[in-house]
gemmi code that builds the backbone of each chain (N, CA, C; Angstrom):
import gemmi

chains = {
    "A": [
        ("UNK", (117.834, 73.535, 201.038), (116.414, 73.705, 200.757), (116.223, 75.026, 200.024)),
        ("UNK", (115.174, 74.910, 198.868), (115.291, 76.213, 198.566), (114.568, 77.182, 199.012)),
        ("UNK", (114.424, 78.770, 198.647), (114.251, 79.401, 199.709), (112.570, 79.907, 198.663)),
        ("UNK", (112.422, 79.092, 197.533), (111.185, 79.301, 197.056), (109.879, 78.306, 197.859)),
        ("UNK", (108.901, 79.233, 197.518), (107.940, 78.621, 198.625), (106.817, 77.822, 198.196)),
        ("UNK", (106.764, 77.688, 196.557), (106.193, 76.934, 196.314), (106.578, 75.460, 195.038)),
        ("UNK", (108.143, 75.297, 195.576), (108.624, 74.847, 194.527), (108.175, 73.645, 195.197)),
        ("UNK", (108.617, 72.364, 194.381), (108.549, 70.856, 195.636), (110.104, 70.720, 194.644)),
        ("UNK", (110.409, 69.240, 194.846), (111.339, 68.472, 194.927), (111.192, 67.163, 193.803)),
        ("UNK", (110.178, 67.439, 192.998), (109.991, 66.228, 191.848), (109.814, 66.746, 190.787)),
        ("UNK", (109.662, 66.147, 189.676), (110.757, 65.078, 189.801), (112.193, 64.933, 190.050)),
        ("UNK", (112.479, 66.094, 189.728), (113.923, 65.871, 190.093), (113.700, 67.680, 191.057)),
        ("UNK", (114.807, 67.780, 191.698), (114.912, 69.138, 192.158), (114.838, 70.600, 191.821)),
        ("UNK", (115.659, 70.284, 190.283), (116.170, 70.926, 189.300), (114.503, 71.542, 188.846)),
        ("UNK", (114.255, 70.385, 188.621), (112.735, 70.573, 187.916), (111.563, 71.446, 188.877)),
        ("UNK", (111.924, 70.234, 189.658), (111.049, 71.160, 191.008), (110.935, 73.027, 191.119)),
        ("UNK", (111.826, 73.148, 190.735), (112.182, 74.935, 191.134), (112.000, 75.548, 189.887)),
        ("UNK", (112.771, 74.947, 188.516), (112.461, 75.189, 187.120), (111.151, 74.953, 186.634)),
        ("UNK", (110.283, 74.673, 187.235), (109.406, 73.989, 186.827), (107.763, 74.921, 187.110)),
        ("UNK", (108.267, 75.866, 187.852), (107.406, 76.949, 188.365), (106.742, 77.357, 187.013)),
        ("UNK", (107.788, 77.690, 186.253), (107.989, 78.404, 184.969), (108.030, 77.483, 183.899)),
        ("UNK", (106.723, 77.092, 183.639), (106.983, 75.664, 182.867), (107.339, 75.847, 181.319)),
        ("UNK", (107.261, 76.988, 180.617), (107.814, 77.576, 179.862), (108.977, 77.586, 179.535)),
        ("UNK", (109.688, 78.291, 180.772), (111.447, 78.334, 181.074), (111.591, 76.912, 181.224)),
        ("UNK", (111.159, 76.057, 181.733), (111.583, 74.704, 181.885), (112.044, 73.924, 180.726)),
        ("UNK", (110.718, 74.234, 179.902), (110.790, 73.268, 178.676), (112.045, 73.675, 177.836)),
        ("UNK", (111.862, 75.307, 177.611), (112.926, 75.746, 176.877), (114.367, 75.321, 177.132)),
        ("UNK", (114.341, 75.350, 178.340), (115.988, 75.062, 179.318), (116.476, 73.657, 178.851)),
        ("UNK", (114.825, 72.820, 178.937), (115.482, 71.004, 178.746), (115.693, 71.285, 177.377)),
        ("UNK", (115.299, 71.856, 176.067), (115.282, 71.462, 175.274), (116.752, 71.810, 174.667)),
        ("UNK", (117.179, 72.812, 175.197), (118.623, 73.631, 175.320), (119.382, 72.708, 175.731)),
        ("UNK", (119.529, 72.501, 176.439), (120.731, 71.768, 177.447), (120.792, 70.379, 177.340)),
        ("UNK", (119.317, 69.875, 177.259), (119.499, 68.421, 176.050), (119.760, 67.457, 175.383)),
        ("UNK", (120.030, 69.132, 174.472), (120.467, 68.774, 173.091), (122.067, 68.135, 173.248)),
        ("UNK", (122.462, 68.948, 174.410), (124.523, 68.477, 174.467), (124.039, 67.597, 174.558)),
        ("UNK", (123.161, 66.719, 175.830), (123.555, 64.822, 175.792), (122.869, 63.932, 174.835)),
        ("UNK", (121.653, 64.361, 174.276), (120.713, 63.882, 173.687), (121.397, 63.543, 172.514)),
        ("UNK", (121.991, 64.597, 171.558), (122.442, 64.784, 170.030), (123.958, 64.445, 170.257)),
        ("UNK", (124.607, 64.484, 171.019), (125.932, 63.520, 171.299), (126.883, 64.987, 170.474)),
        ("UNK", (126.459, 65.628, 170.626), (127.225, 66.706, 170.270), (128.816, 67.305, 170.232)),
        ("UNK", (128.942, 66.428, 171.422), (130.251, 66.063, 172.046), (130.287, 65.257, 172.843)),
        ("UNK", (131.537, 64.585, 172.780), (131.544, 63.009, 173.106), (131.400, 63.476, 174.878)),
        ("UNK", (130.232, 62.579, 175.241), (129.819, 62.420, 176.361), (130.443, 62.350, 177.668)),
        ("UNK", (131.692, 61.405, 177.649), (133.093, 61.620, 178.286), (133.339, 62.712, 178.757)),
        ("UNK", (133.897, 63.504, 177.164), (134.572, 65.219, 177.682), (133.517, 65.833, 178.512)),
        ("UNK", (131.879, 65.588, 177.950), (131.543, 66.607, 178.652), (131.027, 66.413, 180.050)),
        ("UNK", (131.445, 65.061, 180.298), (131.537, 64.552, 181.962), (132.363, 65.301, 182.864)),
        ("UNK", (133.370, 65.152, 182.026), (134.756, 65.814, 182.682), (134.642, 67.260, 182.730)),
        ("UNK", (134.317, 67.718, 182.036), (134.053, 69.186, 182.449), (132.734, 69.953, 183.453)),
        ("UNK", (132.024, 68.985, 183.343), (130.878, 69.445, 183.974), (131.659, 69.430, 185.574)),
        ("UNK", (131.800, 68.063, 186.009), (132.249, 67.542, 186.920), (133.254, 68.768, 187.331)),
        ("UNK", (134.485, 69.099, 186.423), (135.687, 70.220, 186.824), (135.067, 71.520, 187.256)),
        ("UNK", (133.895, 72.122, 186.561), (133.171, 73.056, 186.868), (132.631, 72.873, 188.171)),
        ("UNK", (132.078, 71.792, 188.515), (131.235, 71.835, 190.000), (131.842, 71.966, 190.939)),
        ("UNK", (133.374, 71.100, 190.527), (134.288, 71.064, 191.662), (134.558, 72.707, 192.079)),
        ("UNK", (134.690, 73.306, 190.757), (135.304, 74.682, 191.205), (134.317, 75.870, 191.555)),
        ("UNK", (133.017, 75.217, 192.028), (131.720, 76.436, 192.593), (131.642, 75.108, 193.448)),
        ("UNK", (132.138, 74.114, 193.742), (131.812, 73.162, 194.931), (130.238, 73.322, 195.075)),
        ("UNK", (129.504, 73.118, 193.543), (128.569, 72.765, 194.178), (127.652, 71.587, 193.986)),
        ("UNK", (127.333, 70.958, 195.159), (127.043, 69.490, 195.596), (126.121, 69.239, 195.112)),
        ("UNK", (125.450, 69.730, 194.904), (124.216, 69.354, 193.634), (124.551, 68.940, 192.278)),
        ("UNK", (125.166, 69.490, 191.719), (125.941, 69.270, 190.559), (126.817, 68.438, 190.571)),
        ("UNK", (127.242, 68.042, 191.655), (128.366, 66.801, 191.739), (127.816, 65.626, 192.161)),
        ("UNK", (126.117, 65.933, 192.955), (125.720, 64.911, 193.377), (125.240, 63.876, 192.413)),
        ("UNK", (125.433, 64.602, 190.686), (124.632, 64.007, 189.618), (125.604, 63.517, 189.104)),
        ("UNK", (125.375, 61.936, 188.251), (126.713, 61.191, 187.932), (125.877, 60.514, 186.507)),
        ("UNK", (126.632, 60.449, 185.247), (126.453, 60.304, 184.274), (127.077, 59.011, 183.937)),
        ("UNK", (125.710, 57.930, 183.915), (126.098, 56.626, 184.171), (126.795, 56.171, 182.865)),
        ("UNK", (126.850, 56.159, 182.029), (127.538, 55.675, 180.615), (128.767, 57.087, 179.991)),
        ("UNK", (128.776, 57.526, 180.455), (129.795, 58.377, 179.725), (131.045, 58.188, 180.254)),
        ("UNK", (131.603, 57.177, 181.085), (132.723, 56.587, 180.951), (133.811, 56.978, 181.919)),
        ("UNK", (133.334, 57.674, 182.847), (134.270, 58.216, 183.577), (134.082, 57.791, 185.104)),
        ("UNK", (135.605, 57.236, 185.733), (135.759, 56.277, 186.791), (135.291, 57.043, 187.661)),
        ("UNK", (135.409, 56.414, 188.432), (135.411, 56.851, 190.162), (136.674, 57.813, 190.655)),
        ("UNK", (137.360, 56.759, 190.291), (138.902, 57.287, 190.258), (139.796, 58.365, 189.627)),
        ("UNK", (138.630, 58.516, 188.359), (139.231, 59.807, 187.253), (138.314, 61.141, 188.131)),
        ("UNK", (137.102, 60.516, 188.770), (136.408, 61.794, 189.195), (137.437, 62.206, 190.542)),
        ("UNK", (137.723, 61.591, 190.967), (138.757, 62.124, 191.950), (139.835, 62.858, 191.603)),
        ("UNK", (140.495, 62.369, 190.700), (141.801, 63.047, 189.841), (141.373, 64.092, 189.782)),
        ("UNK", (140.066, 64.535, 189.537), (139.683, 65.953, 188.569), (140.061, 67.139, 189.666)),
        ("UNK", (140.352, 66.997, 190.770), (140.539, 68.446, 191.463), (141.789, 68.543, 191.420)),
        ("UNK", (142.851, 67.748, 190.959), (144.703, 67.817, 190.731), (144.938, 67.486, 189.312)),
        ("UNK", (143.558, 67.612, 188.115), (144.072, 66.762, 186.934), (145.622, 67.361, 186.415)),
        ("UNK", (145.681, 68.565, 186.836), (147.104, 68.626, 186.223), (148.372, 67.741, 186.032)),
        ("UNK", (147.825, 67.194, 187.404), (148.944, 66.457, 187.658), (148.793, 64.736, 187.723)),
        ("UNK", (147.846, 64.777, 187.527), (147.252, 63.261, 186.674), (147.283, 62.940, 185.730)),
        ("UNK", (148.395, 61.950, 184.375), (148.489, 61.021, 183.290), (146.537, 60.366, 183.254)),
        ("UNK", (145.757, 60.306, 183.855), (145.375, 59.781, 183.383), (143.532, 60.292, 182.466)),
        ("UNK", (144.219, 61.212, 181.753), (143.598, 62.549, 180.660), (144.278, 62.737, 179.779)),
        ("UNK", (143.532, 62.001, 178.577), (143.872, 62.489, 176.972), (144.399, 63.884, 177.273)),
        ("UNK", (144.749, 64.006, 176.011), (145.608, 65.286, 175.672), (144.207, 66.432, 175.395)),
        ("UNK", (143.589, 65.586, 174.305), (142.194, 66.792, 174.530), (141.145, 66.977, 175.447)),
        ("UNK", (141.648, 66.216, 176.187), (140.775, 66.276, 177.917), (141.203, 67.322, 178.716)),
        ("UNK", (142.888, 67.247, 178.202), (143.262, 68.119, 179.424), (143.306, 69.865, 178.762)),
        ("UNK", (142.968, 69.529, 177.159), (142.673, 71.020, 176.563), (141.471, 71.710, 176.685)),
        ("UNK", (140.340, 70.123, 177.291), (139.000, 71.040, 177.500), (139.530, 71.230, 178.954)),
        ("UNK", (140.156, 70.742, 179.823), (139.912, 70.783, 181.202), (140.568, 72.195, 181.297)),
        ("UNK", (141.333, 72.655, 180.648), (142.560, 73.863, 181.023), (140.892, 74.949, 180.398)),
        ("UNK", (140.200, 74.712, 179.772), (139.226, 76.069, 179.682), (138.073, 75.488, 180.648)),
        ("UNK", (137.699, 74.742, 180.520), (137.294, 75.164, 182.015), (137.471, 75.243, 183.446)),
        ("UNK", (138.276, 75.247, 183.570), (139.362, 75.284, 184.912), (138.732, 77.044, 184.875)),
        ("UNK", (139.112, 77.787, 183.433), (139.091, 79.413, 183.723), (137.537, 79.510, 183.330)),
        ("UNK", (136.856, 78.890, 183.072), (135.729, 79.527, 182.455), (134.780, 80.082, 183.784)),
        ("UNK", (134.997, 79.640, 184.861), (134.005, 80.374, 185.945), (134.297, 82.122, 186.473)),
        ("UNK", (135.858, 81.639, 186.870), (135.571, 82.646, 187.392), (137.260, 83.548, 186.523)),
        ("UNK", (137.738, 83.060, 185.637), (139.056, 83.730, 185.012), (138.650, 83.825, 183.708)),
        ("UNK", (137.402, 83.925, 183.295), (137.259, 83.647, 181.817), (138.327, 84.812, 180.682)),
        ("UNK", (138.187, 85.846, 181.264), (139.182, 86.802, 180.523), (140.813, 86.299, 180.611)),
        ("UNK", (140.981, 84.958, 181.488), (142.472, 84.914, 181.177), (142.491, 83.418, 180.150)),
        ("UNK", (141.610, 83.035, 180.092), (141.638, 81.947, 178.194), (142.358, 82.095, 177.366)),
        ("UNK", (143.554, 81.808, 177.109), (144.276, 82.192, 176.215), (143.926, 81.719, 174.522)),
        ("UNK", (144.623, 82.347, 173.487), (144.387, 82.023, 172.230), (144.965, 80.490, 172.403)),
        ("UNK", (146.384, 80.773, 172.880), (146.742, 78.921, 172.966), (145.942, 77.900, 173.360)),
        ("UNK", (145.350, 78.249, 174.131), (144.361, 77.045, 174.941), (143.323, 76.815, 173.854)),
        ("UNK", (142.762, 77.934, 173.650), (141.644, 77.576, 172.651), (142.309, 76.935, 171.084)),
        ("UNK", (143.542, 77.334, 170.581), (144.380, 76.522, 169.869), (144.050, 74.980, 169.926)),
        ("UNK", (144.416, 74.809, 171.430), (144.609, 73.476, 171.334), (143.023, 72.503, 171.839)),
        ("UNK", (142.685, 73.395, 171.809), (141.028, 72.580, 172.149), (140.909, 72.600, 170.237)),
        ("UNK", (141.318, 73.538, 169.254), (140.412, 73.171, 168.195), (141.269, 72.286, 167.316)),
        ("UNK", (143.057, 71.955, 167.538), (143.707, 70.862, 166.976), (143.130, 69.463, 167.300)),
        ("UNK", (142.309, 69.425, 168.688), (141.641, 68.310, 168.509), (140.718, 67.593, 167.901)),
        ("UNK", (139.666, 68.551, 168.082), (138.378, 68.724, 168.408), (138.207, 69.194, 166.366)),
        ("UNK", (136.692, 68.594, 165.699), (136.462, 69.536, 164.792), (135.517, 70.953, 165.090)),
        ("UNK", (135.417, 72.073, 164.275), (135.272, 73.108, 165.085), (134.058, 73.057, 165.425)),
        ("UNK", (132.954, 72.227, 164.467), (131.595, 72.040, 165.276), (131.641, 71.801, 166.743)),
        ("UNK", (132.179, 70.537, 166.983), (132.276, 70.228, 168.484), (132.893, 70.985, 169.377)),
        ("UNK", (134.101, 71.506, 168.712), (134.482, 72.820, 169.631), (133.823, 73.753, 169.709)),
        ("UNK", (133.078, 73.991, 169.480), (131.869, 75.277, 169.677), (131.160, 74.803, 170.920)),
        ("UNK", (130.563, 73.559, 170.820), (129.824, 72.983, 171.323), (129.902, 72.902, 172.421)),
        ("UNK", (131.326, 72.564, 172.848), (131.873, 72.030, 174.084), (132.507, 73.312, 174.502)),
        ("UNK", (132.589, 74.483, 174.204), (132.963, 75.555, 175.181), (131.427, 76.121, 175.632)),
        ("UNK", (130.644, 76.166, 174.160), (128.832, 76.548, 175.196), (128.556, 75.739, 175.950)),
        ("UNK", (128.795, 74.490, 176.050), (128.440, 73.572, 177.146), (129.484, 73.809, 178.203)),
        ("UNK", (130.784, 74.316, 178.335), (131.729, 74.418, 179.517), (130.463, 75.962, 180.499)),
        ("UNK", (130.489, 76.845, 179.137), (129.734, 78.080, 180.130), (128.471, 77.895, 180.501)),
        ("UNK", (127.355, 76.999, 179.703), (126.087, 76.073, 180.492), (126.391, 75.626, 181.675)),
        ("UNK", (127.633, 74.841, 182.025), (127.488, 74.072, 183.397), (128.348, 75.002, 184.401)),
        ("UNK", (128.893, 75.814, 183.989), (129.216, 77.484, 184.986), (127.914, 78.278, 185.184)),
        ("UNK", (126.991, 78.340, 184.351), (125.515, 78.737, 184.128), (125.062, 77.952, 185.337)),
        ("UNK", (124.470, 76.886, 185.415), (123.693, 75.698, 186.085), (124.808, 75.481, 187.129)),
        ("UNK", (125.485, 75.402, 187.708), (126.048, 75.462, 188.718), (125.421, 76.987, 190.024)),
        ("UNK", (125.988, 77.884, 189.193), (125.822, 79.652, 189.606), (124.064, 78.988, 190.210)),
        ("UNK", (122.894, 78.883, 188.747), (121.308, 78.972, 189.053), (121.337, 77.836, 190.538)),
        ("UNK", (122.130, 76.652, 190.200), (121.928, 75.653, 191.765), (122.225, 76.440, 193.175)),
        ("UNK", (122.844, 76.960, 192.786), (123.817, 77.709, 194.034), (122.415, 78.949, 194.510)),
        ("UNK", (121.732, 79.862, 193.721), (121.403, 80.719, 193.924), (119.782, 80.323, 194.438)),
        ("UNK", (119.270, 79.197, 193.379), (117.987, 79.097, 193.756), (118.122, 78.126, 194.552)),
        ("UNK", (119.212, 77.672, 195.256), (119.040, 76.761, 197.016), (118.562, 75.222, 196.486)),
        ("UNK", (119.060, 74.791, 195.313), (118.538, 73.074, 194.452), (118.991, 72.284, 195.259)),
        ("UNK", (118.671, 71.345, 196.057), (119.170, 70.109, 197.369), (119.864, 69.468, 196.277)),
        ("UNK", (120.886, 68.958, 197.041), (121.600, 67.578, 196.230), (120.947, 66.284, 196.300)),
        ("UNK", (120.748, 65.544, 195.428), (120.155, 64.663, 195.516), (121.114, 63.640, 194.905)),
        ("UNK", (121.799, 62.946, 195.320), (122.587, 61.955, 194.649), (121.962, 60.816, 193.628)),
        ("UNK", (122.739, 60.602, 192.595), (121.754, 60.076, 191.903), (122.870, 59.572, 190.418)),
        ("UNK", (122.703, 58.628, 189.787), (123.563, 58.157, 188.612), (122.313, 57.846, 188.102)),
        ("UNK", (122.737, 58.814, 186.667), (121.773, 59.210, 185.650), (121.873, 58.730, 184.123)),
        ("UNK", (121.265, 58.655, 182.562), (121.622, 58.146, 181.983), (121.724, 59.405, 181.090)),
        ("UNK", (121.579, 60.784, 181.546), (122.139, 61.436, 181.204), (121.868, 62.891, 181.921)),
        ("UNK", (122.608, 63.884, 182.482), (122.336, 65.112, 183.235), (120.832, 66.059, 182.846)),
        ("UNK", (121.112, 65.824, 181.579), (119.496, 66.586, 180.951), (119.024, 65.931, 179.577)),
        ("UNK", (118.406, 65.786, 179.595), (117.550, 65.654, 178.011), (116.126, 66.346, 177.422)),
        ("UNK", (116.321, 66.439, 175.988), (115.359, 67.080, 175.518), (113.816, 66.687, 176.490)),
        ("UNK", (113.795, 65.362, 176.144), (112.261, 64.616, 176.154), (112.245, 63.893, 177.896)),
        ("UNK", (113.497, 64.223, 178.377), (113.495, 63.654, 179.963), (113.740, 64.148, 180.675)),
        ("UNK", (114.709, 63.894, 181.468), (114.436, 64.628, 182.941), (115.277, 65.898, 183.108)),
        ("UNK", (115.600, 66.806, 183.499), (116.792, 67.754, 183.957), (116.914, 67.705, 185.409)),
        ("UNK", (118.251, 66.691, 185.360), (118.781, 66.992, 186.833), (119.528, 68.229, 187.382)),
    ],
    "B": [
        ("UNK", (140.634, 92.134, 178.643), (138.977, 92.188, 178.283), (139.159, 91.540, 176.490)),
        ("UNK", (139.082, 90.635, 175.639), (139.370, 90.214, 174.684), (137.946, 90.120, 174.031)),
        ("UNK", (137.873, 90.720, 172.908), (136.550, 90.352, 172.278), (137.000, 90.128, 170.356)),
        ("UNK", (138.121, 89.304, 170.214), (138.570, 88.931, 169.116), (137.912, 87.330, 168.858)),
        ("UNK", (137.503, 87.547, 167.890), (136.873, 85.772, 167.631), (137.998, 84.816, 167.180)),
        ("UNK", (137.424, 83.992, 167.890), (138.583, 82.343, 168.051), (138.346, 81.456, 167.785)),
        ("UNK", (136.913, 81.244, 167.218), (136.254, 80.357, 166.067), (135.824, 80.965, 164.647)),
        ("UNK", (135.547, 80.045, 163.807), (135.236, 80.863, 162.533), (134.091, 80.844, 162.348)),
        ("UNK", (133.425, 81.486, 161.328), (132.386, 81.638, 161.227), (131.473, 80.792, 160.088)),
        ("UNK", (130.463, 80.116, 160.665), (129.934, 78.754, 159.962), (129.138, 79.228, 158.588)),
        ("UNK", (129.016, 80.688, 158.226), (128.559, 81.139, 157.425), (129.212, 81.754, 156.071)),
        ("UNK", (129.343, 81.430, 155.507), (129.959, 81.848, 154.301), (129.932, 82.999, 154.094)),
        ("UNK", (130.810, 84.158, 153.895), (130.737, 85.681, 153.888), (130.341, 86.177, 154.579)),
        ("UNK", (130.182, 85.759, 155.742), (129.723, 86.381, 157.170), (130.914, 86.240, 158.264)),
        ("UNK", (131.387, 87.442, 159.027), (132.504, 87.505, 160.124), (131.834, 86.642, 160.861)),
        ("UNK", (133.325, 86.077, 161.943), (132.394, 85.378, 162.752), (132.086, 86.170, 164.135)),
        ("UNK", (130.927, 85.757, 164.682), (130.315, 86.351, 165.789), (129.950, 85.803, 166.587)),
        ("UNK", (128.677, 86.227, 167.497), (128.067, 84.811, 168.200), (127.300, 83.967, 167.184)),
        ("UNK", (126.226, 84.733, 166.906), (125.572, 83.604, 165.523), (126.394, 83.093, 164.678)),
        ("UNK", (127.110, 84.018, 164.394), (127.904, 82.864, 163.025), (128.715, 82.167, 163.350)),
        ("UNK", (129.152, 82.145, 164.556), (130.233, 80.877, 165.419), (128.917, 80.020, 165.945)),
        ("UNK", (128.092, 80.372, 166.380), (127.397, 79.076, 166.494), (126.501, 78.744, 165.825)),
        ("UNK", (126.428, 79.112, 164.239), (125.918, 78.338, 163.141), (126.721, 77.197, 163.163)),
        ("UNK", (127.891, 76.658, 163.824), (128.382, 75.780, 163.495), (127.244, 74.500, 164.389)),
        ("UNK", (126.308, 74.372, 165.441), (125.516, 73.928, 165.698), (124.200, 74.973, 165.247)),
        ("UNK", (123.738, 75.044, 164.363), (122.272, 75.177, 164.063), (121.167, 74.865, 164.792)),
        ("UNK", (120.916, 73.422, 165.437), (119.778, 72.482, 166.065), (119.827, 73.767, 168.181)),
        ("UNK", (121.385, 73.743, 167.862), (121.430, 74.248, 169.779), (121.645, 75.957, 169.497)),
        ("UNK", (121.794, 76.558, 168.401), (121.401, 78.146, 168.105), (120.155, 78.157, 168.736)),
        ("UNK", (119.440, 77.516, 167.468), (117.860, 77.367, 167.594), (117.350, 77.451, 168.744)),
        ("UNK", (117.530, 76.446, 169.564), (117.513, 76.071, 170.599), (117.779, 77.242, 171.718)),
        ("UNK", (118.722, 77.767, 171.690), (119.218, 78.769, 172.625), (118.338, 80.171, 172.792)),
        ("UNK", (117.623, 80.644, 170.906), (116.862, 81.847, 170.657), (115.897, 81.426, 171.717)),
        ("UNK", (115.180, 80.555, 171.293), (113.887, 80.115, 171.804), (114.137, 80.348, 173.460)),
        ("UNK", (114.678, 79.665, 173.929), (115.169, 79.953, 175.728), (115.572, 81.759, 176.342)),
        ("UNK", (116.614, 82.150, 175.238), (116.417, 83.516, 175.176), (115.620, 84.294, 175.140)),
        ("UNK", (114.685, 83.857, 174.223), (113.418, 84.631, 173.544), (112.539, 85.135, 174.965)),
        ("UNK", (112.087, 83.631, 175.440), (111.274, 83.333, 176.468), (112.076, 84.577, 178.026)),
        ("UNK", (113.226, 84.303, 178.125), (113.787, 85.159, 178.676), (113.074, 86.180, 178.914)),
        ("UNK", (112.697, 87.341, 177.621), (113.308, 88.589, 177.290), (110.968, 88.718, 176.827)),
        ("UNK", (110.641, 87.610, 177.031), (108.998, 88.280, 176.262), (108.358, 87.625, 177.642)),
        ("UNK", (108.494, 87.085, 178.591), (107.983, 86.271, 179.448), (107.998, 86.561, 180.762)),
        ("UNK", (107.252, 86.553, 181.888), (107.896, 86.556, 183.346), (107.664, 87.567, 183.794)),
        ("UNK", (107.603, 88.021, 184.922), (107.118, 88.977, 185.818), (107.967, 90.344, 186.024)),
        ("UNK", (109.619, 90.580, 185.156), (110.182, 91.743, 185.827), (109.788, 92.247, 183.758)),
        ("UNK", (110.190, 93.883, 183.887), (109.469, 94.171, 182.948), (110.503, 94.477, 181.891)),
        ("UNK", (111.107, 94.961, 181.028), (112.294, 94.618, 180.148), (112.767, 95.920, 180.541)),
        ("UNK", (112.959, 97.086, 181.597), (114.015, 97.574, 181.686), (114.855, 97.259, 182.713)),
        ("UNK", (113.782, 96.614, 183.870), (114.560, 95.200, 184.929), (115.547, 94.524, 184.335)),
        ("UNK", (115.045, 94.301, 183.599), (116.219, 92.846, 182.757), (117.111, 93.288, 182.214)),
        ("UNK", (116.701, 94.726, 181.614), (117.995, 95.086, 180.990), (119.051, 95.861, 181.527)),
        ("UNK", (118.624, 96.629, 182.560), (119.606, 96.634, 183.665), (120.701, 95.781, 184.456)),
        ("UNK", (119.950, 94.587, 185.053), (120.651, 93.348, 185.042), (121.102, 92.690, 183.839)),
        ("UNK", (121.123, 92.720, 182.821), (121.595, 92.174, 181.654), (123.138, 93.613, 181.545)),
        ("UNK", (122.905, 94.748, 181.204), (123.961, 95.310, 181.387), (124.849, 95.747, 182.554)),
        ("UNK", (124.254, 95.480, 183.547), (124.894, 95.029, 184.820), (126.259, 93.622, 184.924)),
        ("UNK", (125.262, 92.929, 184.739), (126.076, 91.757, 184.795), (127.227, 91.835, 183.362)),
        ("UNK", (127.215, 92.228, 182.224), (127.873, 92.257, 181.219), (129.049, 93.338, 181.835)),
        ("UNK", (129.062, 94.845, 182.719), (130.025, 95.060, 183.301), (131.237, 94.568, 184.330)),
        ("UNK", (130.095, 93.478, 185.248), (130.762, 92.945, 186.219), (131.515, 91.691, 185.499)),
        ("UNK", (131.504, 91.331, 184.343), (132.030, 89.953, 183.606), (133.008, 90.589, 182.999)),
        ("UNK", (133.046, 91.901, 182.117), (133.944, 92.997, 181.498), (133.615, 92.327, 180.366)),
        ("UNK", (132.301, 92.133, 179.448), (131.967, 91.410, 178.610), (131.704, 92.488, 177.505)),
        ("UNK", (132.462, 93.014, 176.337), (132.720, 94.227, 175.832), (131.108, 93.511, 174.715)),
        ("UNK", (131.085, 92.319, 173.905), (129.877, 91.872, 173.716), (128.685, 92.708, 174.221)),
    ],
}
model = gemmi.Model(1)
for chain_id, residues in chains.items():
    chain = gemmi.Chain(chain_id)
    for i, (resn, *xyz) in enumerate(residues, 1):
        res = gemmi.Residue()
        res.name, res.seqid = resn, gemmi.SeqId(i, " ")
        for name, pos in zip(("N", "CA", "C"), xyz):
            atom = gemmi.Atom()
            atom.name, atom.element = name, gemmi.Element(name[0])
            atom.pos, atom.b_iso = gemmi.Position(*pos), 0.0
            res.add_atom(atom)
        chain.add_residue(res)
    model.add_chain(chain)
structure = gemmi.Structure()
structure.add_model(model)
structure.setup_entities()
């Protein structure tokens, strides 16, 4: 529960608390968005990373949100806390997964290689894209954690959008 | 503490930086000022609050930026 006293819980939680500040709100959806809205990066990767990020601030809010079309099992979401050692992650899955694995809390140990191999995949637009979106959902993880956001379980048709909801 | 750029810069004759690494999205730059903006002109603590915590937190990250 959060520890604000006049937030509520609708529409979504996220909103509920963001929403004080309807200003900051709008700005935030229109930001954050844009990754699912404009397809900026393929929807997939940035399942998988969001997801790797939550796992690693364990936080249940962020994990409680599930991104119904972007393609990722049940079974791959499980993998994600051993993907190392799981075949079943593209090669540039496992180049976004290796930066954000460090982006929370090792960001100074990112190597040039890693980022190498995120941009042999990736063209560099999208690689831009998809490391501001790795430190957005280290961002939005940290704000869930701090402003007390309930988990609300929920499969979504996308985590945020410009013109819809922000879970 | 690394503050060497590892993308290039989307601007023609311009090093790359934060803006000019993320000229490579234009639509989510944009996007980002505006959220920033609001940040930094908006809200109840007064801009040497913020900027305390803004260079606060940039020590505790070792964010030479």
């Amino acid at each position: 529960m959060t520890w604000l006293r006049s937030a509520s819980d609708t529409p979504t939680p996220f909103e509920g608390v963001l929403g004080l500040r309807p200003e900051l709100l709008a700005a935030y959806r229109d930001f954050y968005g844009r990754l699912w809205d404009d397809r900026l990066v393929a929807p997939r990767l940035l399942e998988l990373c969001r997801l790797r990020v939550a796992l690693l601030h364990d936080c249940q809010a962020e994990l409680a949100v599930r991104h119904e079309t972007a393609g990722v099992a049940a079974e791959e979401v499980a993998a994600l806390e051993q993907w190392q050692r799981n075949d079943c992650f593209t090669p540039v899955e496992r180049a976004a997964l290796a930066i954000a694995d460090k982006m929370p809390w090792r960001q100074h140990e990112i190597s040039d290689v890693e980022v190498a191999a995120l941009r042999r995949h990736l063209p560099e637009a999208e690689a831009v894209a998809l490391v501001l979106a790795i430190g957005l959902f280290d961002s939005h993880c940290r704000l869930r954690t701090v402003l007390g956001i309930e988990p609300r379980r929920q499969t979504v048709a996308a985590p945020a959008s410009k013109r819809g909801r922000l879970y | 503490m690394s503050t060497t750029p590892r993308f290039t810069s989307a601007v023609t004759d311009q090093p790359p930086d934060f803006s000019t690494v993320l000229q490579h999205q234009p639509a989510l730059l944009a996007a980002f000022w505006r959220l920033y903006g609001i940040f930094w002109s908006q809200g109840a603590l007064d801009h040497r609050a913020k900027e305390v915590a803004r260079i606060r937190n940039a020590r505790v990250t070792n964010c030479g930026f």
